[in-house]
C-alpha positions as CSV (number, residue, x, y, z in Angstrom):
1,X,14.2,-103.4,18.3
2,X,16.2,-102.7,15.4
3,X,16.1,-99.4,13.5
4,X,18.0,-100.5,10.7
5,X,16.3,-100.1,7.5
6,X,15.0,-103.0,5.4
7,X,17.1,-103.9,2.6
8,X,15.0,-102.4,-1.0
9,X,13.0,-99.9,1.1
10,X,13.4,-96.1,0.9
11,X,12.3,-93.8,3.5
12,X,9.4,-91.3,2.6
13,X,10.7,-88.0,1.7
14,X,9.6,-85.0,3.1
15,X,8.6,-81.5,1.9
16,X,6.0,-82.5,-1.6
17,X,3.1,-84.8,-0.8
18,X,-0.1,-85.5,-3.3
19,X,-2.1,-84.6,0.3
20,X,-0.2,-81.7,0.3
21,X,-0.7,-80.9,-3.5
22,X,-4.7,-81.2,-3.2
23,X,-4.8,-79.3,0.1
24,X,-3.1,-76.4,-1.4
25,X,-5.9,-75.7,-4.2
26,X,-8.4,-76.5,-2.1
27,X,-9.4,-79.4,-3.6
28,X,-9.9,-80.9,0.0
29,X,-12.4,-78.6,1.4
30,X,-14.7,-79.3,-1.6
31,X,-13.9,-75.6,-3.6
32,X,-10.6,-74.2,-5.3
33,X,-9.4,-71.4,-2.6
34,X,-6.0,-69.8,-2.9
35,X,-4.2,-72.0,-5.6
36,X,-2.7,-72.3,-8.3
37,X,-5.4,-72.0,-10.3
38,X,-6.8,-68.9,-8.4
39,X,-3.5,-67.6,-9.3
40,X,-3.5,-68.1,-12.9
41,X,-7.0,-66.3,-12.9
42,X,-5.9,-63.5,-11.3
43,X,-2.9,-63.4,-14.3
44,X,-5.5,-63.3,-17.1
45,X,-5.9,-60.2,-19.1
46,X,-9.6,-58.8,-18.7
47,X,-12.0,-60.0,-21.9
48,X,-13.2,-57.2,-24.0
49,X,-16.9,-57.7,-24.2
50,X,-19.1,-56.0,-26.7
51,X,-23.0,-55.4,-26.0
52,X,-25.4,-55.8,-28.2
53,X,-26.6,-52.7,-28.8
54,X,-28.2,-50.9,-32.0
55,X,-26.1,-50.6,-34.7
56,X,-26.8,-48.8,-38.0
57,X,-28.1,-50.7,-41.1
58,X,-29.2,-49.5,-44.6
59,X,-31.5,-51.6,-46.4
60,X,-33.0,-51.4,-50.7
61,X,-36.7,-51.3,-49.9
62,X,-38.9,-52.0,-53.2
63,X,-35.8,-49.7,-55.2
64,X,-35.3,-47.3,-52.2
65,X,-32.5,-47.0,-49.7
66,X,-33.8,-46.6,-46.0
67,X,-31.6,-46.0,-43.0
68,X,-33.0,-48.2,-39.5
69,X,-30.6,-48.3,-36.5
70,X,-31.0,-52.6,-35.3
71,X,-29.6,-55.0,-32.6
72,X,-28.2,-57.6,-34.7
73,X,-30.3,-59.9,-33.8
74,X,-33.4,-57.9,-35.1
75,X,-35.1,-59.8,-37.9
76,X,-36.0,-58.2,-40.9
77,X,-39.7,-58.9,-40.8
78,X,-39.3,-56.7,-37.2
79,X,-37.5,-54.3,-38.9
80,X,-40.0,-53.2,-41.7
81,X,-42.8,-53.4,-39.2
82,X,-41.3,-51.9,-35.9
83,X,-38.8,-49.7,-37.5
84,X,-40.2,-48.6,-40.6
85,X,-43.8,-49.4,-40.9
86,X,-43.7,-51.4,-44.0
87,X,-46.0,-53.8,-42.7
88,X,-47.5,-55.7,-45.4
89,X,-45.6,-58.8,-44.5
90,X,-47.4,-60.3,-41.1
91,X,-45.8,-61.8,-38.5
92,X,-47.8,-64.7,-37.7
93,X,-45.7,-68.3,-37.0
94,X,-42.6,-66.2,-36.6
95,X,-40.9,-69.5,-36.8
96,X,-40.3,-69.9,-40.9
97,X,-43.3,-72.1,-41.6
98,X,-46.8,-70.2,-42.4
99,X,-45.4,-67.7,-45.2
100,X,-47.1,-64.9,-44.3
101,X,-44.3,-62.9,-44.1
102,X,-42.8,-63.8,-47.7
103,X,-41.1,-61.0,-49.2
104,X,-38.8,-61.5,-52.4
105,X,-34.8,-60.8,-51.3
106,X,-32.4,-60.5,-54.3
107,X,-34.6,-62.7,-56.3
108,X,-35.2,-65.3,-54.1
109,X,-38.7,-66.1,-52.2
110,X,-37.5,-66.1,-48.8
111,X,-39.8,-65.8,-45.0
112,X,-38.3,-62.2,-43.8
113,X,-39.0,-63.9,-40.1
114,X,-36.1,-66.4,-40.5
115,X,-33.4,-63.3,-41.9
116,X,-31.5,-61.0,-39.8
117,X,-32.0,-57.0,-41.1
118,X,-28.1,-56.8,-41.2
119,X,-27.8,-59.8,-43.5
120,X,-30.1,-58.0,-45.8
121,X,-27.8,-55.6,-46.8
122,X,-26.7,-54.5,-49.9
123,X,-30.0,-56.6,-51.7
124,X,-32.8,-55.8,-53.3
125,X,-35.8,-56.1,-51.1
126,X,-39.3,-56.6,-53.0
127,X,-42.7,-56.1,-50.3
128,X,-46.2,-56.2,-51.6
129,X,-46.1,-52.6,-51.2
130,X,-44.1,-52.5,-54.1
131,X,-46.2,-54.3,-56.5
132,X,-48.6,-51.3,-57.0
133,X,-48.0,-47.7,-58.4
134,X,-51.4,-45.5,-58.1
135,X,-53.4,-47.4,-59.8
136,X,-51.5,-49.4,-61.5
137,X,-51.2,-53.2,-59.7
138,X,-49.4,-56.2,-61.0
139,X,-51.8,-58.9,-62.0
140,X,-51.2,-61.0,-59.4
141,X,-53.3,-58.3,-57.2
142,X,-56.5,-57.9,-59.4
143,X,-56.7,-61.6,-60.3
144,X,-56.9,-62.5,-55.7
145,X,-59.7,-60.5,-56.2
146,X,-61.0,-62.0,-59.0
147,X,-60.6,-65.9,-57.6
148,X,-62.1,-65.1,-54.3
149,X,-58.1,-66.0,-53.2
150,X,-57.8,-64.4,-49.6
151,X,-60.9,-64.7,-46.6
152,X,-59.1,-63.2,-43.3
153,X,-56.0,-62.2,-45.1
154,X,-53.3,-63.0,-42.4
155,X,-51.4,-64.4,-45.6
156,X,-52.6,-63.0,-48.9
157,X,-50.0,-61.1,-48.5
158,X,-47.5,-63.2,-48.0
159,X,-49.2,-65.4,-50.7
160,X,-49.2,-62.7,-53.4
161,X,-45.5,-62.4,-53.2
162,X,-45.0,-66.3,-53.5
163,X,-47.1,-66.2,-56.3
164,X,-45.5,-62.8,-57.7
165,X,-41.2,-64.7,-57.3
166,X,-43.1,-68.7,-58.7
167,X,-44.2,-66.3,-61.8
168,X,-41.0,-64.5,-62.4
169,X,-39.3,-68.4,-62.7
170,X,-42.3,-69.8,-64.3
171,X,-44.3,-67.2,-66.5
172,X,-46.5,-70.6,-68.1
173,X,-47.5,-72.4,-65.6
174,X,-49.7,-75.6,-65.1
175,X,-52.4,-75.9,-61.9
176,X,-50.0,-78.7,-61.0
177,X,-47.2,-76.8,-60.9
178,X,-48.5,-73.3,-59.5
179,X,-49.8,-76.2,-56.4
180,X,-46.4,-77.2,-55.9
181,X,-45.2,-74.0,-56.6
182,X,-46.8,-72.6,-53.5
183,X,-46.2,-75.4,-51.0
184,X,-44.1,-73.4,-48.7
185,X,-47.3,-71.4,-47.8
186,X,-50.0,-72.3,-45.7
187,X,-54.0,-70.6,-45.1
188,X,-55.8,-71.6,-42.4
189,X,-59.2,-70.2,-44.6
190,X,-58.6,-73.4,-47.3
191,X,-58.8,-70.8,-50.2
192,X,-56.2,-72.5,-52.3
193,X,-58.1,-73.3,-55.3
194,X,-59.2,-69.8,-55.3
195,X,-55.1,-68.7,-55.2
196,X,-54.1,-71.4,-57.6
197,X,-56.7,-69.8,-60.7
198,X,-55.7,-66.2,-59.5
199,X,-51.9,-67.4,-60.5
200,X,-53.4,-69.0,-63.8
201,X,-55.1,-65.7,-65.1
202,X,-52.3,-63.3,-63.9
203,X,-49.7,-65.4,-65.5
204,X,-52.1,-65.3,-68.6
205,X,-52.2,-61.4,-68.0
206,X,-48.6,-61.0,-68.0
207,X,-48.1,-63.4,-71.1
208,X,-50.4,-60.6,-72.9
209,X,-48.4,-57.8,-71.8
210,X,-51.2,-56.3,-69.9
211,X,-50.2,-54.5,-66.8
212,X,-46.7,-56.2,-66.6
């Protein structure tokens, strides 16, 4: 037979094969062994990682500075309660949707359960703790008594501050409007008509200048 090579056709060359390639990272044996990219690994600076520990945060409380050590991820409805017994916000949902927890944050209505402590900072804070002085309340307190507006009371609370931030933007309101007003809050008792007229007369209160 003749060993003289075809005419067009190259012989194979030695030395680099793809089987060759894919046995030498291991690609073969169903796992990456002692490749290249094993090797490349191994050449990687180590990654700094950080924990999440406490960290120190201070926060304006109803006009006062108070010092809490928080992970970051710590709300700020957990850190009043847990931290610094302020505790007139519940914790009831814990998901943004009841409103028990409404406290008023730089002006703003806001559920304390759906903001971090940290990003708290540096803003003015308003609790229903801060809404009385001895004995005198704002209004909007006397006038939940007055309208039968809280049963259990898992969220007069949180109720009485809605009511306290819809008054600051609307010091005249309508029923209609003090109803849409306090959509974002829910009781499981039913006593909204009972909340609705205790925002009527303290709005009439505060018009008055009585106990403003």
């Amino acid at each position: 037979m003749s060993s003289k090579k075809e005419p067009g056709v190259q012989a194979p060359k030695k030395g680099f094969s793809r089987r060759g390639f894919l046995h030498g990272v291991g690609i073969t044996s169903g796992a990456l062994g002692a490749g290249i990219l094993e090797q490349e690994a191994a050449a990687a600076p180590p990654v700094n990682v950080t924990g999440l520990g406490e960290a120190p945060v201070t926060l304006t409380i109803n006009g006062k500075p108070v010092k809490v050590n928080v992970e970051p991820r710590t709300t700020l409805l957990d850190a009043m309660r847990d931290r610094l017994e302020i505790t007139g916000a519940k914790r009831v949902c814990d998901r943004g949707t009841c409103g028990a927890c409404t406290v008023i944050i730089g002006g703003k209505v806001m559920y304390s359960c759906t903001v971090l402590a940290i990003d708290a900072q540096g803003k003015d804070i308003q609790t229903i703790e801060g809404l009385s002085n001895g004995n005198k309340m704002h209004p909007i307190i006397p006038a939940f008594a007055n309208n039968d507006g809280l049963q259990c009371g898992y969220c007069t609370s949180g109720f009485v501050m809605a009511s306290k931030g819809f008054l600051d933007r609307n010091p005249n309101p309508t029923y209609e409007q003090v109803k849409a007003g306090l959509g974002g809050n829910l009781c499981r008792c039913g006593t909204y008509v009972g909340i609705r007229k205790a925002v009527l007369e303290a709005a009439k209160e505060l018009k008055g200048g009585k106990n403003a």
